[in-house]
NUFIDREN-487532 format. One record per residue: x, y, z of N, C-alpha, C, O, CB in turn; residue number from 1; residue in one letter. Coordinates in Angstrom, 2 decimals, m for minus. Glycine has a CB too. Layout:
residues N
nxx_nyy_nzz_caxx_cayy_cazz_cxx_cyy_czz_oxx_oyy_ozz_cbxx_cbyy_cbzz_nr_rest
X_Y_Z_X_Y_Z_X_Y_Z_X_Y_Z_X_Y_Z_NUM_A
...
END
This chain:
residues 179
nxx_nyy_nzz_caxx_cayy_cazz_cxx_cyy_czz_oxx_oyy_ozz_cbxx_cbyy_cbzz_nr_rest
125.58_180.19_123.49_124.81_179.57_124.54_124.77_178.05_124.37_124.66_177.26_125.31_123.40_180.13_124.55_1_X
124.91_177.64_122.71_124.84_175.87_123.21_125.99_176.00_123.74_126.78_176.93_123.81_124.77_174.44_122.02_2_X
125.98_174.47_124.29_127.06_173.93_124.99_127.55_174.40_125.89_128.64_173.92_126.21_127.88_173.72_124.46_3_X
127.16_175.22_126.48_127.31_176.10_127.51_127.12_175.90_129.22_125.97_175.61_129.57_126.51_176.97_127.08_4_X
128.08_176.02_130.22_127.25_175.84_131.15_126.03_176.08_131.92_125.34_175.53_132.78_127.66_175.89_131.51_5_X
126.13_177.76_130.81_124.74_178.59_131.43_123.81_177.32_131.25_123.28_176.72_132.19_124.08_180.24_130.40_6_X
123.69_176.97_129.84_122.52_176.35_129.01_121.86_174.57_129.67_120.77_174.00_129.53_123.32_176.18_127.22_7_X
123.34_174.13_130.51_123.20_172.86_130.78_122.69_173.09_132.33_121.90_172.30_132.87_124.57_171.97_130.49_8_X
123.27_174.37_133.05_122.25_174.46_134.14_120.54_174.79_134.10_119.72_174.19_134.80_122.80_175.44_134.90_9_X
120.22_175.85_133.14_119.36_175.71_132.82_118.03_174.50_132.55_116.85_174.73_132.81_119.79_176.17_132.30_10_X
118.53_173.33_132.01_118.23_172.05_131.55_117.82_171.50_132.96_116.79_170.99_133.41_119.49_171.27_130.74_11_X
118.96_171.79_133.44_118.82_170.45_134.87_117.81_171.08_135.69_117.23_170.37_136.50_120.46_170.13_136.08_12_X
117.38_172.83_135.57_116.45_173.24_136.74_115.02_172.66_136.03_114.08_172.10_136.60_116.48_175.15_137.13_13_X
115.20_173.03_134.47_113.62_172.88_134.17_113.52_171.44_134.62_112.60_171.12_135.38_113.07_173.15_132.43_14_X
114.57_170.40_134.13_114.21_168.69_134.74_113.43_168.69_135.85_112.28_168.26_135.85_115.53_167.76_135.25_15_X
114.24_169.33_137.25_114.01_169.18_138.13_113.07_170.04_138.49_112.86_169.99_139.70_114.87_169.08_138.63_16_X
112.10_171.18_137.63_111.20_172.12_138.12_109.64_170.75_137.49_108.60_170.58_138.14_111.48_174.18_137.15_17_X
109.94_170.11_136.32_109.30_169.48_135.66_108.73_168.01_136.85_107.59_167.65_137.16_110.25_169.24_134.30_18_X
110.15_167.47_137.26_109.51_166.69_138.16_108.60_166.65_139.61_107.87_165.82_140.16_110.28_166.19_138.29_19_X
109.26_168.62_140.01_109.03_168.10_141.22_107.13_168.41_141.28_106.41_167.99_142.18_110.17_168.96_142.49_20_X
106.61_169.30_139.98_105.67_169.47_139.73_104.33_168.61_140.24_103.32_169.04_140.78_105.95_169.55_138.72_21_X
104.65_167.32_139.89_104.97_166.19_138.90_104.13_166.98_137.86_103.06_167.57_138.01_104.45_164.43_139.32_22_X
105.14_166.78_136.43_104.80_167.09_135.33_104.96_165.93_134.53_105.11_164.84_135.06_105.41_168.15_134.94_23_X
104.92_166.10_132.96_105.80_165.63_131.72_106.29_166.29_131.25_107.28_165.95_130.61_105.42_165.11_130.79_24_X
105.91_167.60_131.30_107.12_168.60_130.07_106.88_169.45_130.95_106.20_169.33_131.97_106.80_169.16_128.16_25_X
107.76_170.77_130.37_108.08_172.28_130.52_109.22_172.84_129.81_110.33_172.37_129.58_108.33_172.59_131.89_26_X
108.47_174.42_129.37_109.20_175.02_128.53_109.61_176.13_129.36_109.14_176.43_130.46_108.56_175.32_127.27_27_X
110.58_176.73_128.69_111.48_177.66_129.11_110.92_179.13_129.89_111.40_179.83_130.78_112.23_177.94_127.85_28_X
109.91_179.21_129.22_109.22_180.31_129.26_108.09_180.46_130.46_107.69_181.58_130.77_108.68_180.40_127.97_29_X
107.55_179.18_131.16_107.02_178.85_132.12_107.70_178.88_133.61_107.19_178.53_134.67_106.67_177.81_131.74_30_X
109.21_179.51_133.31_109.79_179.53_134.27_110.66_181.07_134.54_111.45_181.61_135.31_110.49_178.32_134.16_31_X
109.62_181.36_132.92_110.31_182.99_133.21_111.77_182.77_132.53_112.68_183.07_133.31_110.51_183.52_135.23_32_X
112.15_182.39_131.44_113.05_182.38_130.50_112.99_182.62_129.05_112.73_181.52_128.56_113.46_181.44_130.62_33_X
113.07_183.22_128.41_112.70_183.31_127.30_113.52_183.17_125.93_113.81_183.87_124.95_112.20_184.25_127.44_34_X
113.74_181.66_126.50_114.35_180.87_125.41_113.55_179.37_124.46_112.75_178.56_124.93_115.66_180.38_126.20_35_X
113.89_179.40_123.61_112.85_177.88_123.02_113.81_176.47_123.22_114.58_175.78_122.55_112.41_177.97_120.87_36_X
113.30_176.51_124.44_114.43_175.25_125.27_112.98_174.59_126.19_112.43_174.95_127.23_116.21_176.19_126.73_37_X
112.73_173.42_125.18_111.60_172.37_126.04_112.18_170.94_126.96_113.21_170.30_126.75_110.50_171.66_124.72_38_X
111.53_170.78_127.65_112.06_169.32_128.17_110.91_168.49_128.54_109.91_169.07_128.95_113.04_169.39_129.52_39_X
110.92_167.35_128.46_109.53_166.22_128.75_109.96_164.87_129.06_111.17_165.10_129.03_108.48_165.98_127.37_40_X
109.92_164.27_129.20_109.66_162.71_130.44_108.30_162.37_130.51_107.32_163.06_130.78_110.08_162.98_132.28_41_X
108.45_160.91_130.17_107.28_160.27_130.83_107.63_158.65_131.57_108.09_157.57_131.20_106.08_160.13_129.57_42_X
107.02_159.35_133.00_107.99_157.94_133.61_107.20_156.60_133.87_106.08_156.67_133.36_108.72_158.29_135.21_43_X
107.32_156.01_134.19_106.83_154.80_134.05_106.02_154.75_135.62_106.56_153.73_136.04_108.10_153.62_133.69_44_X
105.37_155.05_136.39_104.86_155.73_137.80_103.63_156.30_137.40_102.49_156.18_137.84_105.86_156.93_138.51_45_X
104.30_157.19_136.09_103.21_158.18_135.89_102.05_157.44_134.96_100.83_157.58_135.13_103.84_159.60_135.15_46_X
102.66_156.65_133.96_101.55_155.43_133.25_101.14_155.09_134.22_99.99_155.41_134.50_101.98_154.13_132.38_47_X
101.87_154.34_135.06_100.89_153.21_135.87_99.65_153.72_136.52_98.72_153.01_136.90_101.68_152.52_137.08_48_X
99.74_155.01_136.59_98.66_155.48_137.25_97.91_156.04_136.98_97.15_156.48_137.84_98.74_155.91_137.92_49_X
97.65_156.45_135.03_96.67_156.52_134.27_95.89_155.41_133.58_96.27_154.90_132.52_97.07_157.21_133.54_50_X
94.60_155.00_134.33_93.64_153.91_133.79_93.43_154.13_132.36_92.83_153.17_131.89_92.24_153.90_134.51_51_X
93.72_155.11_131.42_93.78_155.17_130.00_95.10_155.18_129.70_95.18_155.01_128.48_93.10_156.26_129.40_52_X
95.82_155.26_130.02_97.24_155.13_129.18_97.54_154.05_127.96_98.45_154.01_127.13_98.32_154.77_130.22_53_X
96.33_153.16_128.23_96.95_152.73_126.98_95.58_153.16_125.70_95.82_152.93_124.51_97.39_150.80_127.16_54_X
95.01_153.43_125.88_94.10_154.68_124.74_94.92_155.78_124.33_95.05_155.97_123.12_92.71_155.56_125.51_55_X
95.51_156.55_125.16_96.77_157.24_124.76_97.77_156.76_124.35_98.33_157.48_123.52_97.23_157.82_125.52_56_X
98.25_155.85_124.56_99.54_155.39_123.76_100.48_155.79_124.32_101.30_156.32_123.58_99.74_155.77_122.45_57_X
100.80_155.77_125.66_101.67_156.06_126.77_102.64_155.10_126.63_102.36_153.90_126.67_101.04_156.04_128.13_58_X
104.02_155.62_126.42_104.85_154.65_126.58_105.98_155.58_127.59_106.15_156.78_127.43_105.36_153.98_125.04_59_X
106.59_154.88_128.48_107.70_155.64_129.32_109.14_156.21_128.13_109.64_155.46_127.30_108.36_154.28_130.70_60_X
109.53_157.50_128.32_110.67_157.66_127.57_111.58_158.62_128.63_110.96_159.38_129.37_110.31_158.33_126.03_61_X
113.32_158.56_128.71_114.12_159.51_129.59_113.74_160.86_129.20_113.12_161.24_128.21_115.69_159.33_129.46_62_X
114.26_161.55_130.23_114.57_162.89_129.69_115.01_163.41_128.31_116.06_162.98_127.84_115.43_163.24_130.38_63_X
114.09_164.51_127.46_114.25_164.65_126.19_114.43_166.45_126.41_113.62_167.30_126.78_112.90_163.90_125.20_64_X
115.41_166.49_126.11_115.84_168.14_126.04_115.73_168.53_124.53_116.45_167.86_123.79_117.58_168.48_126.62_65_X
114.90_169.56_123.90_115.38_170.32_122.54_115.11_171.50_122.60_114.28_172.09_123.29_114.83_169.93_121.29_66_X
115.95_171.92_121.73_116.12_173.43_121.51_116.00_174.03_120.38_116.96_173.74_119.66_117.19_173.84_121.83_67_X
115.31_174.68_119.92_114.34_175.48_118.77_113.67_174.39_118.36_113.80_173.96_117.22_115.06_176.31_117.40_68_X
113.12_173.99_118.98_112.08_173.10_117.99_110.89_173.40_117.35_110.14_174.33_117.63_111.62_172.14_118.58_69_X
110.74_172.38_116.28_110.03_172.90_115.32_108.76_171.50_115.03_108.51_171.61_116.23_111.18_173.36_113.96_70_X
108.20_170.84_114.76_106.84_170.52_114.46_106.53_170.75_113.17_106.51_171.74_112.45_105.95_171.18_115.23_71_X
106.26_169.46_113.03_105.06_168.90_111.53_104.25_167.56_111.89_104.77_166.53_112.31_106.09_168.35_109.83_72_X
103.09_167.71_111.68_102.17_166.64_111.50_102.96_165.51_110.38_103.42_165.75_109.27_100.64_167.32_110.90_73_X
102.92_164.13_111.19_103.39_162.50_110.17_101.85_162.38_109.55_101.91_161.81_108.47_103.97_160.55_111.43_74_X
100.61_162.73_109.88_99.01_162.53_109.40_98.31_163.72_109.96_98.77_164.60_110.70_98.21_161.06_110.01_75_X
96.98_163.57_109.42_95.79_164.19_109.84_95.07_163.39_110.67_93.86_163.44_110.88_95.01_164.59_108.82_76_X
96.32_162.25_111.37_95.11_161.73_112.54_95.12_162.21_113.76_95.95_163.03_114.18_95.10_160.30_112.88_77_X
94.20_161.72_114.41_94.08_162.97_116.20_93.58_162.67_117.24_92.77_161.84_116.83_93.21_164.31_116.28_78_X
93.49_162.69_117.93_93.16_162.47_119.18_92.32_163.83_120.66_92.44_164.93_121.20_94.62_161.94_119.47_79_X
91.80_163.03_120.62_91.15_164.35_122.14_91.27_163.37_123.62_90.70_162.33_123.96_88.71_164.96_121.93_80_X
92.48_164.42_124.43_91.64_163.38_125.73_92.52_164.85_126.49_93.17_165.76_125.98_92.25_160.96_126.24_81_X
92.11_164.49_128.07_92.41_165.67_128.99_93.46_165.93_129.01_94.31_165.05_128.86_92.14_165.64_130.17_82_X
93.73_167.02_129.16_95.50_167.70_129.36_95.52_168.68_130.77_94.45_169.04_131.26_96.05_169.01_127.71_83_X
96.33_168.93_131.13_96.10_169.94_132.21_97.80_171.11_131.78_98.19_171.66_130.75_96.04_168.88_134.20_84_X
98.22_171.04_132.87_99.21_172.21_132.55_99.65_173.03_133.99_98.90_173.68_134.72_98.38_173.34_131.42_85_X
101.20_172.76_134.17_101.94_173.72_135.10_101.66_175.08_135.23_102.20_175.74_136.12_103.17_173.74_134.82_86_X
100.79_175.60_134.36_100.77_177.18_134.06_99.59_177.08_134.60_99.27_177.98_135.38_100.91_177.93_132.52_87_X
98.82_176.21_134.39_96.93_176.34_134.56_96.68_175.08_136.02_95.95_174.09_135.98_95.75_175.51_132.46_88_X
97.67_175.62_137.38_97.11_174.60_138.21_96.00_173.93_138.33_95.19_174.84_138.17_97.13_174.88_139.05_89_X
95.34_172.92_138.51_94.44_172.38_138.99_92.95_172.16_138.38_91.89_172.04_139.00_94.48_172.92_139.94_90_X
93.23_172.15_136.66_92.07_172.25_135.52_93.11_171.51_134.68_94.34_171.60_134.61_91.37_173.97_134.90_91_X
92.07_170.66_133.97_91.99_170.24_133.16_91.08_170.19_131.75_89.94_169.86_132.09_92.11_169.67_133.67_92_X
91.13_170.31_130.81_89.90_170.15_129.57_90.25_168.93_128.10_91.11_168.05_128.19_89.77_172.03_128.76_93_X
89.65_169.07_127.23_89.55_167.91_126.41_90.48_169.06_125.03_90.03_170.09_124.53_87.51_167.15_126.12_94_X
91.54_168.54_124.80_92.54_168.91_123.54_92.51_168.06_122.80_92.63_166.84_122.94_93.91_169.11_123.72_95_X
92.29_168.86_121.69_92.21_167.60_120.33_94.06_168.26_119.90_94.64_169.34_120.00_90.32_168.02_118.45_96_X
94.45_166.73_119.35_96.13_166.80_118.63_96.20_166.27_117.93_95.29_165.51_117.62_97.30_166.46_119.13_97_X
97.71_166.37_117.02_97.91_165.26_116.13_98.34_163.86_116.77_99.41_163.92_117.37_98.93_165.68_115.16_98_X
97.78_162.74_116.78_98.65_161.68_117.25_100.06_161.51_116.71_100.67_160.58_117.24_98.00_160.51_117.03_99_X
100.61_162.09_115.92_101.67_161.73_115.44_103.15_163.16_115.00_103.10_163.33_113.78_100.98_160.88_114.21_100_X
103.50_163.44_115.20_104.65_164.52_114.49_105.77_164.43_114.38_106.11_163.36_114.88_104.80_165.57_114.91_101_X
106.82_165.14_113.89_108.18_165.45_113.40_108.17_165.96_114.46_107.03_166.34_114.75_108.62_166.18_112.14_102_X
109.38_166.31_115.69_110.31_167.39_115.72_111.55_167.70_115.54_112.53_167.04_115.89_110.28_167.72_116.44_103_X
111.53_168.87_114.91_113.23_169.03_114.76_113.43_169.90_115.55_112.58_170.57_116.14_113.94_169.46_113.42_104_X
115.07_169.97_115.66_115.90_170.92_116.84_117.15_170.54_116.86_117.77_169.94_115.99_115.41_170.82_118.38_105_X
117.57_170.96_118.03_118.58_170.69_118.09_119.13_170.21_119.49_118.46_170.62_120.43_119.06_171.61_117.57_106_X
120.16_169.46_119.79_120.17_169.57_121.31_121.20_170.61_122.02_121.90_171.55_121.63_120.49_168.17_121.84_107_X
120.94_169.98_123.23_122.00_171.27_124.71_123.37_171.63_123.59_123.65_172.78_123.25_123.01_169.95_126.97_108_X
123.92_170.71_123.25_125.23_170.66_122.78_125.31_171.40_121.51_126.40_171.82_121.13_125.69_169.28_122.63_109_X
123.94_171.66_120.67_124.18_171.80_119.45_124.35_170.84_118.23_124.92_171.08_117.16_125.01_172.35_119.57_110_X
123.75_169.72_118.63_123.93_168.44_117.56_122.33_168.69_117.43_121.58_168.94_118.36_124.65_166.56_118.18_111_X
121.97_168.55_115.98_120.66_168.08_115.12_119.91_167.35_115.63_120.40_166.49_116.36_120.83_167.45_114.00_112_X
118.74_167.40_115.48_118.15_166.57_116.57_116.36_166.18_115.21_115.50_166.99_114.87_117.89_167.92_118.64_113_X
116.46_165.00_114.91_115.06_165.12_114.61_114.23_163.73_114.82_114.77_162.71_114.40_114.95_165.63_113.14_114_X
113.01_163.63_115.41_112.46_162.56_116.12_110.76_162.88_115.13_110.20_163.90_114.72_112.58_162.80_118.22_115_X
110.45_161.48_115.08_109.11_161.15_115.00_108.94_160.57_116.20_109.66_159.85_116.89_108.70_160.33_113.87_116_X
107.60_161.11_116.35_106.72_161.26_118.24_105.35_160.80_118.10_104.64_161.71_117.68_106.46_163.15_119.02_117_X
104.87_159.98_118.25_103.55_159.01_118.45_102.78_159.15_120.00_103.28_159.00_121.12_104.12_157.28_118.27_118_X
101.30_159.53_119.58_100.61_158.95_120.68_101.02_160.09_122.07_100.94_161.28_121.78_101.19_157.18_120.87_119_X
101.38_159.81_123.26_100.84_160.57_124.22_102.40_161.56_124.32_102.59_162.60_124.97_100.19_159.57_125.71_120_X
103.33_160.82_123.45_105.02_162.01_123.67_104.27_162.97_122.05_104.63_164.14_122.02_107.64_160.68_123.20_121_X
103.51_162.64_121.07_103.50_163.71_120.45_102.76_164.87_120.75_102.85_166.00_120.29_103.29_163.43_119.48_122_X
101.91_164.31_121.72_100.80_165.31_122.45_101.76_166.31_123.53_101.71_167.54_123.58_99.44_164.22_123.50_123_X
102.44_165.61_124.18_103.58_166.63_125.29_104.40_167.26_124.19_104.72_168.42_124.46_104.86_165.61_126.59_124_X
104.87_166.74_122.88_105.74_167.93_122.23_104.51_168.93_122.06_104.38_169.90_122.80_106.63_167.50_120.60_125_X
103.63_168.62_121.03_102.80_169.53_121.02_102.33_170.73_121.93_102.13_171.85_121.46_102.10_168.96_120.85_126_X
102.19_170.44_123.10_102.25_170.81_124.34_103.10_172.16_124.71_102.84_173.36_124.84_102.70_169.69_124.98_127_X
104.49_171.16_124.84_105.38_172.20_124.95_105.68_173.35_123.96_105.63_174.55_124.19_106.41_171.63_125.13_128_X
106.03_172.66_122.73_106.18_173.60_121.85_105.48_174.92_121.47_106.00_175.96_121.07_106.18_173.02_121.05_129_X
103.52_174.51_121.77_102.81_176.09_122.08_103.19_176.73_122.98_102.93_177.93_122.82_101.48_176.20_122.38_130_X
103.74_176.48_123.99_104.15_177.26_125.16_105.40_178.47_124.62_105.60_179.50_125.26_104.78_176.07_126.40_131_X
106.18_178.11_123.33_107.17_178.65_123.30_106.47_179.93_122.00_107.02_180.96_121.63_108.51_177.50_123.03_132_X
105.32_179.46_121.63_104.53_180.50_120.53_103.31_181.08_121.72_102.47_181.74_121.11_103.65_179.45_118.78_133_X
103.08_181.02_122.84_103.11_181.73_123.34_101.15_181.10_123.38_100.32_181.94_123.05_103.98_183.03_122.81_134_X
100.95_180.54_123.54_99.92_179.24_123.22_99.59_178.38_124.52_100.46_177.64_125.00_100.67_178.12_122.06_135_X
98.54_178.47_125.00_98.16_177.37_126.16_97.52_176.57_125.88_97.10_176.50_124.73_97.56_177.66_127.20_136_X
97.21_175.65_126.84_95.89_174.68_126.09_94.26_174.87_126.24_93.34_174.22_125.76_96.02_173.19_126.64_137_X
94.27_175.86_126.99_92.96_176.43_127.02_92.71_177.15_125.84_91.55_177.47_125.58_92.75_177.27_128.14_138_X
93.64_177.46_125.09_93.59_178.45_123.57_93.04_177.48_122.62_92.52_177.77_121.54_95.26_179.07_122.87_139_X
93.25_175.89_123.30_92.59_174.95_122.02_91.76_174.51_122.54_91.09_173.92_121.69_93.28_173.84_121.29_140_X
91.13_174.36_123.90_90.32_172.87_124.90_88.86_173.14_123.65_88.41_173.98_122.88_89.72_173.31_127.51_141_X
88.68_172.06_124.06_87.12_172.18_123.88_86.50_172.76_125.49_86.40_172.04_126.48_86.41_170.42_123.39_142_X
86.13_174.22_125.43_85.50_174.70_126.24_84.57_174.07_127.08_85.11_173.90_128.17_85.12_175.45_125.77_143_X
83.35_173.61_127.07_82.57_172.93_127.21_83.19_171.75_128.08_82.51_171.08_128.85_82.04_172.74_126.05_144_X
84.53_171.57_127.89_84.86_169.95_129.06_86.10_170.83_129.92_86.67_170.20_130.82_85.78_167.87_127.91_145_X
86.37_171.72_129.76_87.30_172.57_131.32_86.60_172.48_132.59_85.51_172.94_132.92_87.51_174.42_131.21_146_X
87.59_171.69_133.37_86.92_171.37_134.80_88.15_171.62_135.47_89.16_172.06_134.92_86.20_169.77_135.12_147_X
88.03_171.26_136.92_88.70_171.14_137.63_89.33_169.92_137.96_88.48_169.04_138.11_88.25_171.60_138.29_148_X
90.85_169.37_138.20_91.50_168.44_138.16_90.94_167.86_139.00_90.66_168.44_140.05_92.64_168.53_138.21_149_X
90.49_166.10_138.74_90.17_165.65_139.81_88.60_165.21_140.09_88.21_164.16_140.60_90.63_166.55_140.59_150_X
87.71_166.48_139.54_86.79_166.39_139.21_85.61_165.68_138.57_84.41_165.95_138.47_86.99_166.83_139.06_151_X
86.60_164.42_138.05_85.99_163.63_137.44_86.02_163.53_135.53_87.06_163.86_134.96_84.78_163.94_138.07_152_X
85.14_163.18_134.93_85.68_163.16_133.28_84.00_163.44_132.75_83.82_163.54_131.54_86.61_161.21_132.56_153_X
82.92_163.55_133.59_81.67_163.53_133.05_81.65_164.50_132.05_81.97_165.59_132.52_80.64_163.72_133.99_154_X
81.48_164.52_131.17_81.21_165.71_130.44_79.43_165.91_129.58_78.72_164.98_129.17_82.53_165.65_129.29_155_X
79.29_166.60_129.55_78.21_167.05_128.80_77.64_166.83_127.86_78.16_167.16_126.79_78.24_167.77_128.58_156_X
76.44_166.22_127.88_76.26_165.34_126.01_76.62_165.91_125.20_77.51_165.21_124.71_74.92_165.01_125.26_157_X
76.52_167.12_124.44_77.06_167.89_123.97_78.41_168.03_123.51_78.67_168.82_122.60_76.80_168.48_124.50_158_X
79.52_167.15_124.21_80.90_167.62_124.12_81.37_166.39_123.56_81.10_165.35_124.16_81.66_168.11_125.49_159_X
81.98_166.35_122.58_82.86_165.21_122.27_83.92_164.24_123.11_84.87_164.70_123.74_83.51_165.69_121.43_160_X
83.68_163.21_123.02_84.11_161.90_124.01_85.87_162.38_123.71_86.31_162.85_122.66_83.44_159.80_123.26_161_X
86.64_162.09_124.96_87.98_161.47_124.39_88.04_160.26_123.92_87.46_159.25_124.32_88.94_161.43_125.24_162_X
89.04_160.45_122.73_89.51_159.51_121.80_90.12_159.79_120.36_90.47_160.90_119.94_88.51_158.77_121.64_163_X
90.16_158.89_119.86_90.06_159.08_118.34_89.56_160.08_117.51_88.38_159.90_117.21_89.46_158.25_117.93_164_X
90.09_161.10_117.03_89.07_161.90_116.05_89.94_162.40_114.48_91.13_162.53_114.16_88.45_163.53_117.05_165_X
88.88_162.54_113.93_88.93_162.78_112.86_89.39_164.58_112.36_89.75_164.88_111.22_87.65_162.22_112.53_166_X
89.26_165.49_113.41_88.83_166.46_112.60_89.85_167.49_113.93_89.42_168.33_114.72_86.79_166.61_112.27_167_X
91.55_166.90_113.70_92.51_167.76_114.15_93.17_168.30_113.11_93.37_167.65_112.08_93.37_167.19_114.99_168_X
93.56_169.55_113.26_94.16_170.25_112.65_94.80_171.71_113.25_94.95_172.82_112.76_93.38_170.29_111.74_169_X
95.12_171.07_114.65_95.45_171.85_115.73_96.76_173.14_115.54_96.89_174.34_115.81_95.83_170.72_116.79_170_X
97.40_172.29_115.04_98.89_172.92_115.13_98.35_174.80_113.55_98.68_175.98_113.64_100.71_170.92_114.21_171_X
97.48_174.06_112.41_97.18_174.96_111.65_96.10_175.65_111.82_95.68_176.51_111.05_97.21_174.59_110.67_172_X
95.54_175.27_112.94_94.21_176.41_112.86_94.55_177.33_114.02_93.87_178.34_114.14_92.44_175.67_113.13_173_X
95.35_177.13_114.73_95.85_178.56_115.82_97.18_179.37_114.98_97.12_180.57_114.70_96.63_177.83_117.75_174_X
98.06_178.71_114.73_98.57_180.03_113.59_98.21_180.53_112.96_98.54_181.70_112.76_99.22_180.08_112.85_175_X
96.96_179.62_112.02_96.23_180.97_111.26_95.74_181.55_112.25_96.19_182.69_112.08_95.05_180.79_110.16_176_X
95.25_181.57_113.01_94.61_182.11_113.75_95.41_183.47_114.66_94.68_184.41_114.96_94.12_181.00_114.44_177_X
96.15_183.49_114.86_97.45_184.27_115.11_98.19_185.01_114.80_98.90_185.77_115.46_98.04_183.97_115.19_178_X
98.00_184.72_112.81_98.44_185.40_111.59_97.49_186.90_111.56_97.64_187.70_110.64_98.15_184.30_110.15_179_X
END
């Protein structure tokens, strides 16, 4: 299957299932494939039109295709701010992540592939990559801030602010959890 035409048509639908969304990522499996083949973009349209993007650490990057990818935390530092999701139209809630990770993989072709990912692209790997363990982001939100897109960001004294936090450990407390 690498290098394959099956594999490179494949690529170009999720691109184009990803944009016409408007998304940043999508995995294979969101489209009814059940392969570990992610793709993500963040375009420069889509910053401009988040008043936090730079609290996130939004930077524009092309199209990023990998295949089996895999994930490790660069720190134990983290972040919480809203996520939403192609699978979960029209809600959003507060995900705590690592700001920072490894991924490895490989690409379309079969060449090695390994990237350190900062800030709002390590949050979309993150992202994608639960999708392929079978993982949403409602499996992590902080309950308490799931709303409806659009809705606004008020949240509840009670609920922790987006931002900065101390106390992610996202990627290891749902596999154990799973185990």
């Amino acid at each position: 299957m690498l290098g394959s035409q099956e594999l490179a048509d494949l690529v170009q639908q999720m691109v184009d299932t990803m944009r016409a969304a408007p998304g940043v990522g999508l995995a294979a499996p969101q489209i009814g494939i059940p392969l570990r083949v992610i793709v993500l973009e963040d375009r420069p349209e889509y910053i401009a039109a988040d008043a936090a993007a730079a609290d996130k650490q939004r930077l524009p990057f092309e199209p990023l295709v990998i295949v089996n990818p895999s994930l490790r935390p660069l720190s134990d530092e983290g972040a919480r701010f809203f996520e939403g999701c192609l699978s979960v139209p029209g809600y959003q809630a507060l995900v705590e992540r690592y700001t920072a990770v490894e991924c490895s993989g490989v690409t379309p072709e079969g060449q090695p592939l390994t990237l350190a990912a900062h800030g709002w692209q390590a949050r979309i790997l993150q992202h994608e990559v639960d999708h392929l363990q079978g993982i949403l982001y409602v499996d992590r939100m902080i309950s308490r801030s799931f709303a409806a897109r659009g809705a606004g960001t008020r949240l509840p004294a009670d609920v922790p602010r987006p931002g900065p936090c101390s106390c992610c450990h996202p990627i290891d407390q749902v596999a154990a959890a799973k185990a």
